[in-house]
DRENSE-425969 format. One record per atom (N, C-alpha, C, CB): residue number from 1; residue in three letters; x, y, z. Coordinates in Angstrom, 1 decimal. Each point is the difference from the previous one (the first is absolute). Glycine has a CB too. Layout:
BEGIN
+------+------+--------+--------+--------+
| resi | resn |     xx |     yy |     zz |
+------+------+--------+--------+--------+
|  NUM |  ALA |      X |      Y |      Z |
...
+------+------+--------+--------+--------+
//
This chain:
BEGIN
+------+------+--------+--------+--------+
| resi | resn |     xx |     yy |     zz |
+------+------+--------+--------+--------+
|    1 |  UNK |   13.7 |   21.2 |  -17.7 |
|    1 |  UNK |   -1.0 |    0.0 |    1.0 |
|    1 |  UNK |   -1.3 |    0.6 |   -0.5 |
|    1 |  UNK |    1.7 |    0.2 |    1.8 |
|    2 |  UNK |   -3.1 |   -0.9 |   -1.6 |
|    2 |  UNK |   -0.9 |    0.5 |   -0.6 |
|    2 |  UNK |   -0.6 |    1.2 |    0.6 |
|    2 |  UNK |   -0.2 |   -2.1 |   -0.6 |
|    3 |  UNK |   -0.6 |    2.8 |   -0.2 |
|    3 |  UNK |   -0.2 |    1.5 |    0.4 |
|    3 |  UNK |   -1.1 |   -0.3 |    1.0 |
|    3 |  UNK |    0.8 |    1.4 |   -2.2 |
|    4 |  UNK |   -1.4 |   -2.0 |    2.4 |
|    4 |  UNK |   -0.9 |   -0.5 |    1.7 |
|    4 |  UNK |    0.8 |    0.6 |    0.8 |
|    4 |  UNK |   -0.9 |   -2.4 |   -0.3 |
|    5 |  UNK |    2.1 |    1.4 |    0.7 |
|    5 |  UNK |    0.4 |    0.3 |    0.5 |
|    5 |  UNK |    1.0 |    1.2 |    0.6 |
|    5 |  UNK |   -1.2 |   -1.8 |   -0.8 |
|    6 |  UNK |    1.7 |    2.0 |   -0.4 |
|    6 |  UNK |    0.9 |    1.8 |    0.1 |
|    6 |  UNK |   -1.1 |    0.9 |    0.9 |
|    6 |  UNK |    1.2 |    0.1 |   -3.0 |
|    7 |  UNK |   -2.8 |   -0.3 |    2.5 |
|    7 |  UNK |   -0.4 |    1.3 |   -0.2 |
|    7 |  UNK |   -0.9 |   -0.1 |    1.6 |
|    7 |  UNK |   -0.2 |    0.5 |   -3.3 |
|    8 |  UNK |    0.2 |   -1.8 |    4.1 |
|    8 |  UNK |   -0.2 |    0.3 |    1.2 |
|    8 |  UNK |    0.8 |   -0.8 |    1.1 |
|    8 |  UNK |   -2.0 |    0.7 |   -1.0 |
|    9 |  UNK |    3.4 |    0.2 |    0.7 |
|    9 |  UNK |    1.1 |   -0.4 |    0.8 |
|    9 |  UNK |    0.3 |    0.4 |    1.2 |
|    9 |  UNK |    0.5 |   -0.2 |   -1.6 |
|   10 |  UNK |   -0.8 |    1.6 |    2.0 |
|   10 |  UNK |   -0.1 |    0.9 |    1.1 |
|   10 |  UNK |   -1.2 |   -1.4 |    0.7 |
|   10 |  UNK |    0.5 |    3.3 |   -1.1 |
|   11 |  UNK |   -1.5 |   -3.3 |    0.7 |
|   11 |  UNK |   -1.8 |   -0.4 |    0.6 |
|   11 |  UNK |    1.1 |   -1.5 |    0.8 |
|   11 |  UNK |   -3.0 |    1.0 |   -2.6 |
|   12 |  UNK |    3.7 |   -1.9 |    1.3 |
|   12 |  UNK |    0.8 |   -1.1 |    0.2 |
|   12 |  UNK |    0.7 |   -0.2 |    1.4 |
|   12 |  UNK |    0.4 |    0.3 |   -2.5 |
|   13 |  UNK |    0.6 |    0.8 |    2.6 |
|   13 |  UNK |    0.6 |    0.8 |    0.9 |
|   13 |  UNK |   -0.5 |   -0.5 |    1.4 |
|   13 |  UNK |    0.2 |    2.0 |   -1.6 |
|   14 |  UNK |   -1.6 |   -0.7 |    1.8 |
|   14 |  UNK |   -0.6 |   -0.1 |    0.9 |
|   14 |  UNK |   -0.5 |   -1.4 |    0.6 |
|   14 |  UNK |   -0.2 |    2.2 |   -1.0 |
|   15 |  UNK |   -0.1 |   -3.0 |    0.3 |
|   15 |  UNK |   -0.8 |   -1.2 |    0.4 |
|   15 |  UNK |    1.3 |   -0.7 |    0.7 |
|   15 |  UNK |   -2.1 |   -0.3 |   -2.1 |
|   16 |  UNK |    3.5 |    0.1 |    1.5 |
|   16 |  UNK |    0.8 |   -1.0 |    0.3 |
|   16 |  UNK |    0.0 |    0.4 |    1.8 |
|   16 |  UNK |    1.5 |   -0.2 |   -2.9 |
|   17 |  UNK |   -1.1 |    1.4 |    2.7 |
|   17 |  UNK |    0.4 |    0.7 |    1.4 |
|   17 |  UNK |   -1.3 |   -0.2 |    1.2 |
|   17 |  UNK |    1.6 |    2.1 |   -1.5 |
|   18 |  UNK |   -2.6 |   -1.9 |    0.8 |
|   18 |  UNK |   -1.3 |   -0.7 |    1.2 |
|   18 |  UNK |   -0.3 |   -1.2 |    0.2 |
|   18 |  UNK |   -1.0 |    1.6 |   -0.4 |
|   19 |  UNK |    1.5 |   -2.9 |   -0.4 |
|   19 |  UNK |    0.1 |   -0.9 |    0.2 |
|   19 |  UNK |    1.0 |   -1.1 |    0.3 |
|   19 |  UNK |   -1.4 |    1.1 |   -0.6 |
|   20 |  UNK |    2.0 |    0.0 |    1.0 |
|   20 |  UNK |    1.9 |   -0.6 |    0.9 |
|   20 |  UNK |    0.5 |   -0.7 |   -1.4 |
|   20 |  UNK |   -0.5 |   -1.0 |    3.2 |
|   21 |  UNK |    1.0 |    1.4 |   -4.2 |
|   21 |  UNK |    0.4 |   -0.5 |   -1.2 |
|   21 |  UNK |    1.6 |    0.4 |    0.4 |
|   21 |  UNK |   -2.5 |    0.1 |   -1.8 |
|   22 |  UNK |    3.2 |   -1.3 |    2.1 |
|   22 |  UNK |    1.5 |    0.3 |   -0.6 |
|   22 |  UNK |    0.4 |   -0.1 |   -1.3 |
|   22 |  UNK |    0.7 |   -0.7 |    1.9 |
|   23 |  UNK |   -1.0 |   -0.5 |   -3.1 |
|   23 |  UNK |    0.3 |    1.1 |   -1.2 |
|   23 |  UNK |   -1.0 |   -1.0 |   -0.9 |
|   23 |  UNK |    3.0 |    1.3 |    0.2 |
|   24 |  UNK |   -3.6 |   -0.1 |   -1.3 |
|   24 |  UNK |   -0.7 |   -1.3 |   -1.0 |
|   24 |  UNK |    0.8 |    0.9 |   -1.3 |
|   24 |  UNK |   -3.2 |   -1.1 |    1.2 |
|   25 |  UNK |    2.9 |   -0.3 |   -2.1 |
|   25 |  UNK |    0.7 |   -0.2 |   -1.2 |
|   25 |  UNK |   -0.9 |    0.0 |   -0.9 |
|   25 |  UNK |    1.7 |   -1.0 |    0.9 |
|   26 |  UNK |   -1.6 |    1.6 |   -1.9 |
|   26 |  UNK |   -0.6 |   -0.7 |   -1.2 |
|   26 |  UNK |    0.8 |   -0.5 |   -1.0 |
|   26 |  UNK |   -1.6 |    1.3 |    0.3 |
|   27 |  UNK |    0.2 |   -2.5 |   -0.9 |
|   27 |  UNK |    0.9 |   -0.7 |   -0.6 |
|   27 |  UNK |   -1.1 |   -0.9 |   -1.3 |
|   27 |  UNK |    1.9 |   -0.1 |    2.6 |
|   28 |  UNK |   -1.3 |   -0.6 |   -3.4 |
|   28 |  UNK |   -1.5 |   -0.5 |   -1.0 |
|   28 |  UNK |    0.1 |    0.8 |   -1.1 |
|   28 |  UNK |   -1.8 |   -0.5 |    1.8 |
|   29 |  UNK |    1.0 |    0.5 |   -2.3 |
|   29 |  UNK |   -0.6 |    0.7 |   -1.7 |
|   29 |  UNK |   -0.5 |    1.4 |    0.2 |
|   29 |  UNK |   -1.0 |   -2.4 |   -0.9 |
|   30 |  UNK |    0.9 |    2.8 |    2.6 |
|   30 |  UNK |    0.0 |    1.8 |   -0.3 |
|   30 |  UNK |    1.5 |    0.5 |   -0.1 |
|   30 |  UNK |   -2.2 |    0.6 |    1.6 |
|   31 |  UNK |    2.9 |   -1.4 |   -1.4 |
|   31 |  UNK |    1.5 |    0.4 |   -0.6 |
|   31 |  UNK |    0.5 |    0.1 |   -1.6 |
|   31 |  UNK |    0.3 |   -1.2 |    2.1 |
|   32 |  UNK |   -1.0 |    0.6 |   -2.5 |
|   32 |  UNK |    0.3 |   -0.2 |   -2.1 |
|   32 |  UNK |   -1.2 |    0.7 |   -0.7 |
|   32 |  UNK |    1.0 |   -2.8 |    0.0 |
|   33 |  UNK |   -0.9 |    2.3 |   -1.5 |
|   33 |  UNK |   -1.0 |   -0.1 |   -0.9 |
|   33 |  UNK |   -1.1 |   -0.2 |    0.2 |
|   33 |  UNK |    1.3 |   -0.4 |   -0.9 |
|   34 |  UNK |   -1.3 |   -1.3 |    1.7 |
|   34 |  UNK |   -0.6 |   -1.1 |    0.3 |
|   34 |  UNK |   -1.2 |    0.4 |    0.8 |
|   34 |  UNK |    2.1 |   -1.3 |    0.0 |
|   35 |  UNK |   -1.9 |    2.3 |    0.3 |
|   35 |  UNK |   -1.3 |    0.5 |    0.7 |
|   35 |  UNK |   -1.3 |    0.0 |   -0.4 |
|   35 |  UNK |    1.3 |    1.2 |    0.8 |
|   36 |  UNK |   -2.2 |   -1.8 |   -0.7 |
|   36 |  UNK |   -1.6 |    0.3 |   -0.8 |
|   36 |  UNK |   -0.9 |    1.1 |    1.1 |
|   36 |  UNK |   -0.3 |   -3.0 |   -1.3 |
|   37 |  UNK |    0.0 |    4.0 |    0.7 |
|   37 |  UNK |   -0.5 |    1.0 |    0.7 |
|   37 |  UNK |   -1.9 |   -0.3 |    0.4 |
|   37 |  UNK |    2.3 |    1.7 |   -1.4 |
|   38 |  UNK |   -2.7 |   -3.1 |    0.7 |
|   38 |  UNK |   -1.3 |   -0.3 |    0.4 |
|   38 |  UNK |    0.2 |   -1.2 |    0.6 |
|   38 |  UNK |   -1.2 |    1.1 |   -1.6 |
|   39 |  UNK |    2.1 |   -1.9 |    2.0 |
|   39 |  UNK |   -0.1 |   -1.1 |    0.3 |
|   39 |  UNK |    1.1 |   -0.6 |    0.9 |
|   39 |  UNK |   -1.4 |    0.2 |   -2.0 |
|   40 |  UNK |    2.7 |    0.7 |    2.2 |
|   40 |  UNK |    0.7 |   -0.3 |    1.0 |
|   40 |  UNK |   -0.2 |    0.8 |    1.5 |
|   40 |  UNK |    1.2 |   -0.6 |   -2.0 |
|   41 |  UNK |   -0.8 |   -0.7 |    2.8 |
|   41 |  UNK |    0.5 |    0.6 |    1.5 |
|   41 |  UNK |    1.5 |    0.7 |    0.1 |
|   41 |  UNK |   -1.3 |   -2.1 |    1.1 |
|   42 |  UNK |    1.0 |    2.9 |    0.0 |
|   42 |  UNK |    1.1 |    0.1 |    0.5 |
|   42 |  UNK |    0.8 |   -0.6 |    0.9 |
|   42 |  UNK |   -0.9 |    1.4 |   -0.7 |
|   43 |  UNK |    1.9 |   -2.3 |    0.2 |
|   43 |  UNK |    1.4 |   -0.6 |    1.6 |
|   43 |  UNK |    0.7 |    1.0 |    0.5 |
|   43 |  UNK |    0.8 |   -2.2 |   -1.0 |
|   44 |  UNK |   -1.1 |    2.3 |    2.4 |
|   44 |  UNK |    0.7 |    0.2 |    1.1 |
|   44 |  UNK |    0.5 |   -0.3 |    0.9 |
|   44 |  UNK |   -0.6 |    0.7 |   -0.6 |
|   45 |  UNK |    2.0 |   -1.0 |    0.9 |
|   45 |  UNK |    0.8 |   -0.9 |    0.9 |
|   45 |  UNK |   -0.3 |    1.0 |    1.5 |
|   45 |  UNK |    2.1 |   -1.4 |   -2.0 |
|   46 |  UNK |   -2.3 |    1.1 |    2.8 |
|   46 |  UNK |    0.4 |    0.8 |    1.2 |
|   46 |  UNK |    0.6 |   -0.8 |    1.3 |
|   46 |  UNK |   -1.8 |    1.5 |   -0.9 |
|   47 |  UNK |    2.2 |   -0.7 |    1.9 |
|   47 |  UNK |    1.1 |   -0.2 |    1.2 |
|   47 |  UNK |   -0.8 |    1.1 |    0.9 |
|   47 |  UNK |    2.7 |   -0.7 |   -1.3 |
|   48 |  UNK |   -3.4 |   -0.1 |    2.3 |
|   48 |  UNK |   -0.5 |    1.1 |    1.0 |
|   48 |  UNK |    0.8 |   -0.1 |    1.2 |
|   48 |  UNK |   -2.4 |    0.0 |   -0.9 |
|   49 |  UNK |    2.7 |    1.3 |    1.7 |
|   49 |  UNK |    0.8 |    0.2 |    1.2 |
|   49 |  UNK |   -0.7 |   -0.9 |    0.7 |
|   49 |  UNK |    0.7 |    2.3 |   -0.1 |
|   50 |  UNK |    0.0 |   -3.0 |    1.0 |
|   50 |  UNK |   -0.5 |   -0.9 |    1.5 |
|   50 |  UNK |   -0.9 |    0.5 |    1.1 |
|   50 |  UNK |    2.2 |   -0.8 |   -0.2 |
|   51 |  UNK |   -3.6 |   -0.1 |   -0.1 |
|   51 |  UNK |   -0.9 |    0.4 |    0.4 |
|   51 |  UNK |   -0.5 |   -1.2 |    1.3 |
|   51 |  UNK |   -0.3 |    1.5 |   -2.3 |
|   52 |  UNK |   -0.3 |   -1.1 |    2.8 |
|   52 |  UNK |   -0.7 |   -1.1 |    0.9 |
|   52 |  UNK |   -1.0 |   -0.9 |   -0.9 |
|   52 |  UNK |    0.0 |    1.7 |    2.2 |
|   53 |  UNK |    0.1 |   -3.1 |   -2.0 |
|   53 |  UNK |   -0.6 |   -0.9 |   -0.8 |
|   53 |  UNK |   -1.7 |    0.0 |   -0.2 |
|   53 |  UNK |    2.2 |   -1.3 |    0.8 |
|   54 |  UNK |   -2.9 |    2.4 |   -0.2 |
|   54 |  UNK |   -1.4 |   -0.2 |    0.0 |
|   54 |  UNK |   -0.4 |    1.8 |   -1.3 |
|   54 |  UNK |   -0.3 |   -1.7 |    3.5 |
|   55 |  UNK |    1.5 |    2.3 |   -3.1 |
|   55 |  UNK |   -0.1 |    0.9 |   -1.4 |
|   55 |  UNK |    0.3 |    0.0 |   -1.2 |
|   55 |  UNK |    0.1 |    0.9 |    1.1 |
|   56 |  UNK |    0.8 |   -2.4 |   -1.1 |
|   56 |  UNK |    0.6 |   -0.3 |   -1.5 |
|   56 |  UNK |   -0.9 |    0.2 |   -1.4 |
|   56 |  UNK |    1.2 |   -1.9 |    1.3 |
|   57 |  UNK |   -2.2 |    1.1 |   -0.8 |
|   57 |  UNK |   -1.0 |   -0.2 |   -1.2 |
|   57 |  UNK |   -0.7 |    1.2 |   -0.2 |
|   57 |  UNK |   -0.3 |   -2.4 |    0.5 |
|   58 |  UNK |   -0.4 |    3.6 |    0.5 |
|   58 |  UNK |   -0.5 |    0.8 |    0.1 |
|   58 |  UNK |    0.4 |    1.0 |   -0.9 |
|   58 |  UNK |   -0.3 |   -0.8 |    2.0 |
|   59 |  UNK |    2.2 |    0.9 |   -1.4 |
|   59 |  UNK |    0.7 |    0.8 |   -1.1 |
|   59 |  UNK |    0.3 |   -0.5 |   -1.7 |
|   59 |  UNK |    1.0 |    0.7 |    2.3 |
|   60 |  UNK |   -0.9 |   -2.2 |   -2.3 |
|   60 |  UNK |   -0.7 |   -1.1 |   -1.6 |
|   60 |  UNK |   -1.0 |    0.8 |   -0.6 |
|   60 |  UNK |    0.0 |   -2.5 |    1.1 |
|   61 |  UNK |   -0.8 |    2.3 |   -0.7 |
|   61 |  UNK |   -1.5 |    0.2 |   -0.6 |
|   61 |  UNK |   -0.5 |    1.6 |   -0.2 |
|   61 |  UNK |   -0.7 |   -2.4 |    1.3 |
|   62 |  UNK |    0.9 |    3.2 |    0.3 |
|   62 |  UNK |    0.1 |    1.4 |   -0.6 |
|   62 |  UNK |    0.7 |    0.4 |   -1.6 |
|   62 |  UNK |    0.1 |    0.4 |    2.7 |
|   63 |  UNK |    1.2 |   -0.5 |   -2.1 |
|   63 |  UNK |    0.6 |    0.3 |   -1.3 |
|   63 |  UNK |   -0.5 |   -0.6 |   -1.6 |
|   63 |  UNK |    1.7 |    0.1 |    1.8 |
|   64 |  UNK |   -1.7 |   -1.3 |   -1.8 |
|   64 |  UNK |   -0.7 |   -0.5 |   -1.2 |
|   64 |  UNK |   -0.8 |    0.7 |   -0.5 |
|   64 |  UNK |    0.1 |   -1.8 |    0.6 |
|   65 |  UNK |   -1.7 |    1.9 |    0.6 |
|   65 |  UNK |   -1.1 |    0.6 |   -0.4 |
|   65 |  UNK |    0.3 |    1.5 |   -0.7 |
|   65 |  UNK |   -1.2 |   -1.4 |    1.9 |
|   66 |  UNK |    2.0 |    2.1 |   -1.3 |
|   66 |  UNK |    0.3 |    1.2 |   -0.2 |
|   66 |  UNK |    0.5 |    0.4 |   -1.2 |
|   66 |  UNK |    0.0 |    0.0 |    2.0 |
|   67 |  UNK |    1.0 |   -0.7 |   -2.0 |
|   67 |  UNK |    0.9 |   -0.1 |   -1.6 |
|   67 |  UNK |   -0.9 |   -0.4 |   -1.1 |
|   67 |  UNK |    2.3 |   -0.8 |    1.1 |
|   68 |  UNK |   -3.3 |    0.0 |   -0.9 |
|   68 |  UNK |   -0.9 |   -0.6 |   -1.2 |
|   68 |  UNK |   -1.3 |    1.7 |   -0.3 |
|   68 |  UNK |    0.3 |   -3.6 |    1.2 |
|   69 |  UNK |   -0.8 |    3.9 |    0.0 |
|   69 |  UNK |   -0.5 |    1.1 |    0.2 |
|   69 |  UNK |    0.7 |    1.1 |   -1.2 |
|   69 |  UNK |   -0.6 |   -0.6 |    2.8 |
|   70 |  UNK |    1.8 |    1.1 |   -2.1 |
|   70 |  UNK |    0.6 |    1.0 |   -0.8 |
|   70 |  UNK |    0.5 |   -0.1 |   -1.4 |
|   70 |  UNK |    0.4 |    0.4 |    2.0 |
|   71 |  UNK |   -0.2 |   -2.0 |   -1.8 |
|   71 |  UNK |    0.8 |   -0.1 |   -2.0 |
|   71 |  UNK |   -1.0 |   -0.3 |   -0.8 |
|   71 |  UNK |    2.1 |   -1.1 |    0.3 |
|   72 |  UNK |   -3.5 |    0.5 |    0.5 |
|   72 |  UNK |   -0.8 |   -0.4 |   -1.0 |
|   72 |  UNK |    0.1 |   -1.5 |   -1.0 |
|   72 |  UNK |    0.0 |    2.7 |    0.2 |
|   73 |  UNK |    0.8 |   -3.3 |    0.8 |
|   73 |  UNK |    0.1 |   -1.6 |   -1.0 |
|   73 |  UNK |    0.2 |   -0.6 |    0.9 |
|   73 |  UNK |    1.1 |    0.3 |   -2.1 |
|   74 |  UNK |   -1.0 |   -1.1 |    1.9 |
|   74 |  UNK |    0.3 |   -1.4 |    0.7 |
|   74 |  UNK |    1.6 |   -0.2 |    0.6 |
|   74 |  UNK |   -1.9 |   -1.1 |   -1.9 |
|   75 |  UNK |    1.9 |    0.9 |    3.1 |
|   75 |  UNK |    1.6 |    0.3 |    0.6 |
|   75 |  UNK |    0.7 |   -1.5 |    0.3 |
|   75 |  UNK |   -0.6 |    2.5 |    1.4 |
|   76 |  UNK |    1.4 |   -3.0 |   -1.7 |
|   76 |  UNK |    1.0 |   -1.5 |    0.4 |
|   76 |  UNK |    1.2 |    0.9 |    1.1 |
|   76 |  UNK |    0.0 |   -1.9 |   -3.2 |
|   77 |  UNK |   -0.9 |    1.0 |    4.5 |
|   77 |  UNK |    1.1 |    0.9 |    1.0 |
|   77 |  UNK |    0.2 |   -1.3 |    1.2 |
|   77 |  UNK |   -1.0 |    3.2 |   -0.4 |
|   78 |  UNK |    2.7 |   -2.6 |   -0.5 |
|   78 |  UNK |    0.7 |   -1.1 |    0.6 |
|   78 |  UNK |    1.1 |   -0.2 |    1.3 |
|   78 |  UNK |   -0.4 |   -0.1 |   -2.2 |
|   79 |  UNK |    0.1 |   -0.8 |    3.0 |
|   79 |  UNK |    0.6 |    0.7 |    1.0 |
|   79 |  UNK |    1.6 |   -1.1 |    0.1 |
|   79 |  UNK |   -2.7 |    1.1 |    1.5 |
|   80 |  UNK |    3.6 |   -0.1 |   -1.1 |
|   80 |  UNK |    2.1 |   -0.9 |   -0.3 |
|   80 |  UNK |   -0.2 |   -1.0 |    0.8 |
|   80 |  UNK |    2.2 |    2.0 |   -0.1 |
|   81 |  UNK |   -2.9 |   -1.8 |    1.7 |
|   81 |  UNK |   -0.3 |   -1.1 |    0.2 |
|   81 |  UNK |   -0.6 |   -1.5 |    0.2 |
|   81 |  UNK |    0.8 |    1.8 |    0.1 |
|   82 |  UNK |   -1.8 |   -1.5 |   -1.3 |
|   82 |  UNK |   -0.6 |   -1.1 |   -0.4 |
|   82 |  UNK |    0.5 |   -0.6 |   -1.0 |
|   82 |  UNK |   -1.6 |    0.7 |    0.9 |
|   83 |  UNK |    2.8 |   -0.2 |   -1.7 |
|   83 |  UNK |    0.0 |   -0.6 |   -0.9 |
|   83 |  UNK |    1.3 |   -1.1 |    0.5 |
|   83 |  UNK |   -1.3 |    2.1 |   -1.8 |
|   84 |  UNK |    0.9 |   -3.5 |    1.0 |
|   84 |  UNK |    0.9 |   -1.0 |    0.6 |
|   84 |  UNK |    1.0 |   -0.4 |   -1.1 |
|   84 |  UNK |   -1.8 |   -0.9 |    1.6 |
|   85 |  UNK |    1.1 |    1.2 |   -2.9 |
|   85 |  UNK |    0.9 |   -0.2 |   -1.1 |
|   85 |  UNK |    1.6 |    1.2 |    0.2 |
|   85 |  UNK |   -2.6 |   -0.8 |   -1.7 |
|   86 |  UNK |    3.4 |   -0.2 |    1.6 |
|   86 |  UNK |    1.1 |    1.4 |   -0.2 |
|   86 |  UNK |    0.6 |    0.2 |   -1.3 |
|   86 |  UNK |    0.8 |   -0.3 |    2.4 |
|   87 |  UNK |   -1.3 |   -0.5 |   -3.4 |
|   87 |  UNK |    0.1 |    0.7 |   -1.5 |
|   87 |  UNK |   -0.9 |    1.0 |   -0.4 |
|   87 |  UNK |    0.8 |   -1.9 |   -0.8 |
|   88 |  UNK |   -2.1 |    1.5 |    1.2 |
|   88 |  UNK |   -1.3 |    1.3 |    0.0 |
|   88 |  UNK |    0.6 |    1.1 |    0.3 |
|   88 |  UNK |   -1.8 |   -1.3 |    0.9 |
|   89 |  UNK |    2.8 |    1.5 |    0.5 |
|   89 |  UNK |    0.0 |    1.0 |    0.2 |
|   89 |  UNK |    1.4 |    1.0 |   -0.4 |
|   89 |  UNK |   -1.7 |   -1.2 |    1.6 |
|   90 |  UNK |    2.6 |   -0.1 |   -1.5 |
|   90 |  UNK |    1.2 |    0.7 |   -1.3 |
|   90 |  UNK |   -0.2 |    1.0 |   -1.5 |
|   90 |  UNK |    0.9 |   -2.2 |    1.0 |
|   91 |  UNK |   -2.4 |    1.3 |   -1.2 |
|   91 |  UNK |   -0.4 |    0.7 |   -1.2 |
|   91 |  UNK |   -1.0 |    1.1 |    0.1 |
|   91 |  UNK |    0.6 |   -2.1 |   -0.9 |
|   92 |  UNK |   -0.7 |    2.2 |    2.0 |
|   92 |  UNK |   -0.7 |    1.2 |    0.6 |
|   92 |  UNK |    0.6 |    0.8 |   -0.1 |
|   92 |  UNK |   -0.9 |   -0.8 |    1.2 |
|   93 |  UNK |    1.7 |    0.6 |   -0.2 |
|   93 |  UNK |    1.7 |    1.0 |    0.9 |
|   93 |  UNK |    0.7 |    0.4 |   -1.4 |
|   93 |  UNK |    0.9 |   -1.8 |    2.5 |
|   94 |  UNK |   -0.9 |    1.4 |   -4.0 |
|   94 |  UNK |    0.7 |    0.4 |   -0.9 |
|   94 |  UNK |   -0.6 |    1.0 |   -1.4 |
|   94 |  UNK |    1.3 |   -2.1 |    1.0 |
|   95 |  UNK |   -2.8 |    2.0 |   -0.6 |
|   95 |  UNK |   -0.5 |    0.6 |   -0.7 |
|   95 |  UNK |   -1.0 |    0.6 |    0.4 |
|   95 |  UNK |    0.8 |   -1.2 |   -1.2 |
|   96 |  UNK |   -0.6 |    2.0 |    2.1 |
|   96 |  UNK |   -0.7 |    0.9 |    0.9 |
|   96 |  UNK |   -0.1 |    1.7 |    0.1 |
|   96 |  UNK |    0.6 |   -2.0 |    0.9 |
|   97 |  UNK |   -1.1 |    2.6 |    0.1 |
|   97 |  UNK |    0.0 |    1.7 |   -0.2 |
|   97 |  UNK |   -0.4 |    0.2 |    1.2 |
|   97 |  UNK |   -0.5 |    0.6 |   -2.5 |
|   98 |  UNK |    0.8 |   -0.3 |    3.4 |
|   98 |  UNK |    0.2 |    0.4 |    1.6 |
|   98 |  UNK |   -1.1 |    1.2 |    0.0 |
|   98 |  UNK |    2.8 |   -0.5 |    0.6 |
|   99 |  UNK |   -4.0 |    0.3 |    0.2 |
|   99 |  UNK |   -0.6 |    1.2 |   -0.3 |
|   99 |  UNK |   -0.4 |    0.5 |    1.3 |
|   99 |  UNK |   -0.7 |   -0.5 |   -2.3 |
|  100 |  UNK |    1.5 |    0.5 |    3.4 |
|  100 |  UNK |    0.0 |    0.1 |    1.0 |
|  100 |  UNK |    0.8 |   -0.5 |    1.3 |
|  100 |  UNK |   -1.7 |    0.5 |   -1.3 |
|  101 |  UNK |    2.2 |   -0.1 |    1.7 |
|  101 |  UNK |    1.5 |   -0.9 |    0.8 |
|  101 |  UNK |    0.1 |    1.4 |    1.5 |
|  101 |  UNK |    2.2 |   -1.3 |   -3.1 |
|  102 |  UNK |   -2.8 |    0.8 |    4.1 |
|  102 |  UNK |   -0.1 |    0.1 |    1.9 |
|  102 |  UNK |    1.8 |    0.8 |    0.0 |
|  102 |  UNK |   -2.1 |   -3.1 |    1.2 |
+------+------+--------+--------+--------+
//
């Protein structure tokens, strides 16, 4: 896991829980070597608790904005239920790191 992230995990924490996050994952090239520290994003899968359909996006976009705020890069945030591919997400689901779970 890249040290971005280690080092603002608590801050991580906080955001999931104010924006009804049931669990985000990481996943991608802050997991490996593969990481370029000038030029990569960060992927994050997330699963937000059941909200009323007019805060969905609210809680989308907060979060994004915020996670891009605090990490300082560019964030790929992904949500389980948009994704339609289900090999995308097997390969998600197998190479992943839970960094928060409701």
């Amino acid at each position: 896991m890249h040290n971005t992230v280690i080092e603002n995990q608590k801050s991580i924490l906080s955001l999931c829980r104010q924006y009804h996050v049931k669990q985000l994952d990481l996943f991608g090239s802050a997991l490996s070597d593969a990481f370029d520290t000038e030029s990569s994003d960060i992927d994050l899968l997330v699963e937000f608790l059941p909200l009323p359909s007019g805060r969905r996006a609210d809680a989308y976009f907060g979060l994004l904005e915020q996670l891009e705020t605090l990490l300082q890069r560019p964030i790929d945030l992904v949500c389980v239920r948009a994704v339609r591919n289900p090999y995308f997400l097997d390969a998600i689901r197998v190479n992943r790191s839970t960094l928060y779970a409701a």
